[in-house]
C-alpha distance (Angstrom), angle and dihedral (degrees) to the residues before:
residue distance angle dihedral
X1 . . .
X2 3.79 . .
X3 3.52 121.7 .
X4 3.93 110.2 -143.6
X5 3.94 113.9 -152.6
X6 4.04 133.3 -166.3
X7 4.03 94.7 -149.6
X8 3.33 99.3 -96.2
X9 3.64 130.2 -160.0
X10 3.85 89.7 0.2
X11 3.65 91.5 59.3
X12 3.83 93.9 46.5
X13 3.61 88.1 61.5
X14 3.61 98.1 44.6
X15 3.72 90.8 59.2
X16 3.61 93.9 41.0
X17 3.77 92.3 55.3
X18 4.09 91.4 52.2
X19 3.69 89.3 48.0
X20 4.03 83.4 49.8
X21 3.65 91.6 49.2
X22 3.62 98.1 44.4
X23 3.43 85.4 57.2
X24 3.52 109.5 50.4
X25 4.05 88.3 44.4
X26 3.58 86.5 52.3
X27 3.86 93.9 45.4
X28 3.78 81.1 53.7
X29 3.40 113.6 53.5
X30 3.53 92.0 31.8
X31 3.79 103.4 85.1
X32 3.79 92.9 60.1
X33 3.73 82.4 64.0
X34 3.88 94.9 67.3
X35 3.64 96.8 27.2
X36 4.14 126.4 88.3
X37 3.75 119.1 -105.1
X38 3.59 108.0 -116.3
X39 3.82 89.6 -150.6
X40 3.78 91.9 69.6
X41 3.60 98.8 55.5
X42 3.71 115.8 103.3
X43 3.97 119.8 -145.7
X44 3.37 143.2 133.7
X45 3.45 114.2 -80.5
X46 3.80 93.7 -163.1
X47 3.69 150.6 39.1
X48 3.53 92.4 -74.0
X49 4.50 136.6 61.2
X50 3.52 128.7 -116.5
X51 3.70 123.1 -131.5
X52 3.65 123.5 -159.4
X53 4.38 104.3 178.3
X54 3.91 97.3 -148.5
X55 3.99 89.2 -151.2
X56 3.92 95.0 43.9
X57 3.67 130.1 64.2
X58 3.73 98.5 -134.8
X59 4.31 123.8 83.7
X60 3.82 123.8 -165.0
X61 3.67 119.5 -133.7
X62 3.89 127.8 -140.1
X63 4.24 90.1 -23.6
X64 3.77 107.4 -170.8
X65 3.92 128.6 144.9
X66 3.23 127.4 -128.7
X67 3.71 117.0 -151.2
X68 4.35 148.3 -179.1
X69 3.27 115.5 -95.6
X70 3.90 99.9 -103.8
X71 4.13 81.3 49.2
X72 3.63 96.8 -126.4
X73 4.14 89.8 123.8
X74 3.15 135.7 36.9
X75 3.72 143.8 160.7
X76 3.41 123.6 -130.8
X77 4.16 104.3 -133.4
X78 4.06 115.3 -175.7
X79 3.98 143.9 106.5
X80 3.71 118.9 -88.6
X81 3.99 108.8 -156.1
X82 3.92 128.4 -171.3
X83 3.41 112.8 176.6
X84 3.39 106.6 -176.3
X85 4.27 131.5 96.9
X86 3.94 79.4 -104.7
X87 3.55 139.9 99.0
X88 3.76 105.9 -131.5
X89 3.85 138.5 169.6
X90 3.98 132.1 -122.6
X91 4.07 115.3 -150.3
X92 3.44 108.6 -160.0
X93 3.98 122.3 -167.8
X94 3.90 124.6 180.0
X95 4.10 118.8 -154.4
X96 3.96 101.2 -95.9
X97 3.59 96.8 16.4
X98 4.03 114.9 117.0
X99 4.01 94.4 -165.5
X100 3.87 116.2 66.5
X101 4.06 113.2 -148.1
X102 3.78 116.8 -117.7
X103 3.63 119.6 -142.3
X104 3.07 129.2 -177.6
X105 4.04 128.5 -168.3
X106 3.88 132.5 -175.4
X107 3.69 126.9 -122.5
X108 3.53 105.6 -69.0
X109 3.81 108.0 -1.3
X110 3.34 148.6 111.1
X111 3.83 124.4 -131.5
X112 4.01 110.8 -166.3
X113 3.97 124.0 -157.2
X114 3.58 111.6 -146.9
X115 3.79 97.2 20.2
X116 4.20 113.5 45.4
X117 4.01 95.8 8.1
X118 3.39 132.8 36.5
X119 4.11 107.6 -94.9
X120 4.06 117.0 -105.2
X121 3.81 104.2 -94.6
X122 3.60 112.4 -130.4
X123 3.95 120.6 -159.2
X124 4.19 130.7 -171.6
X125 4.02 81.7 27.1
X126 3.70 87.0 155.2
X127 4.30 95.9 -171.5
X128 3.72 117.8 108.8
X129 3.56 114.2 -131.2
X130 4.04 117.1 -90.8
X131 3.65 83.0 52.0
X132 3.83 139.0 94.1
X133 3.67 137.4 -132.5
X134 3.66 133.8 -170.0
X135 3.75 124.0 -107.6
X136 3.88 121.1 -172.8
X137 4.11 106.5 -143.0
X138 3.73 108.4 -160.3
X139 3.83 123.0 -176.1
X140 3.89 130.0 159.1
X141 4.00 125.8 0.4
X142 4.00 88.0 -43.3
X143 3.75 126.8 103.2
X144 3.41 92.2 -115.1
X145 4.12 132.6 -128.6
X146 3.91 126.8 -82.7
X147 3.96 120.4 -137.6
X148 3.36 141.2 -163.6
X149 3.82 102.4 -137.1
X150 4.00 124.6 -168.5
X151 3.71 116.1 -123.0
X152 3.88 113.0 -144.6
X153 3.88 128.0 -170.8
X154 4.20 122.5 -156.3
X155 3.94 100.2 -84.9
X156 3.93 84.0 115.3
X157 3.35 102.2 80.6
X158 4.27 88.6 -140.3
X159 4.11 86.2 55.1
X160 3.71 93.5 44.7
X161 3.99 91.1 89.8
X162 4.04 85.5 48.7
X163 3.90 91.5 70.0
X164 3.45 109.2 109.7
X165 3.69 118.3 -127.3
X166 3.74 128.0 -130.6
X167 3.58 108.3 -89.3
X168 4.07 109.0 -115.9
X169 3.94 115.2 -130.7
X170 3.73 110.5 -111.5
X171 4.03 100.2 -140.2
X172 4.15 101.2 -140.8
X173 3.58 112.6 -114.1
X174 4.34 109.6 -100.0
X175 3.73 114.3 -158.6
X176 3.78 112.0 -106.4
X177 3.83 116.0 -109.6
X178 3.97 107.5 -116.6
X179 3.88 127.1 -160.5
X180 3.76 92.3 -122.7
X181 3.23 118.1 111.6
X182 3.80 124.6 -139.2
X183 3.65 118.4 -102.4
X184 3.39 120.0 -99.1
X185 4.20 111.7 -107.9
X186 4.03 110.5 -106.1
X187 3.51 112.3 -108.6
């Protein structure tokens, strides 16, 4: 007579190992399914802060300043985007500053400060570097966005050529004195 069998022991542990393993996988994997993706975070992956003006079409790029070491000038260094098939125009205002900055970008492009142009100079900045100070970024019909931007000085050695310099005094020209006299008026 022929014994039948069901496998026993040795099938026991076969399904108690792929329970086990189910578990473990699912134990896993399963943490990523309650935790944030860091890939969807948005930040600043440098020095600088990026502005996007929710009632203007143009965004600012990694805005920092960059400033003397007393922080009485600074330059303003960062990317100034408009993506659109406009021409459009940036107004930039820093706290304490009576005259806004005008920029303006063509339809589609990107104009950098501190890399393709020269950056927007910035005198009677008053904020030490290590610091921030707010700028107000205006562009379109919309009243614009206010940012706290960091101020920087040249201890980086890839900022240092960002410091602005003192600005020299351009003497105005005085007409030389000549040893002609003037002619005498016709009588």
């Amino acid at each position: 007579m022929s014994r039948r069998t069901s496998g026993g022991p040795v099938k026991s542990r076969l399904v108690a190992s792929a329970a086990i393993s189910a578990l473990v996988l699912l134990g896993a994997t399963g943490c990523t399914f309650i935790s944030p993706q860091a890939t969807t975070i948005e930040y600043s992956a440098s020095d600088g802060v990026n502005v996007s003006d929710s009632d203007g079409p143009i965004d600012v790029r990694n805005a920092f300043i960059v400033a003397n070491e007393d922080g009485s000038v600074g330059n303003f260094i960062g990317a100034v985007v408009n993506p659109t098939a406009d021409k459009a125009t940036l107004t930039m205002t820093v706290s304490g500053s009576d005259e806004p900055f005008t920029v303006s970008v063509p339809a589609g492009k990107t104009v950098s400060f501190g890399a393709d142009e020269e950056p927007l100079r910035i005198d009677g900045l008053d904020t030490m570097p290590g610091a921030t100070i707010e700028i107000h970024f205006q562009s379109g019909d919309g009243a614009g966005t206010k940012t706290q931007v960091p101020v920087l000085d040249g201890t980086l050695p890839y900022y240092a050529d960002l410091v602005p310099t003192e600005q020299e005094s351009t003497p105005t020209p005085e007409p030389a004195p000549t040893d002609t006299a003037a002619p005498a008026p016709a009588e």
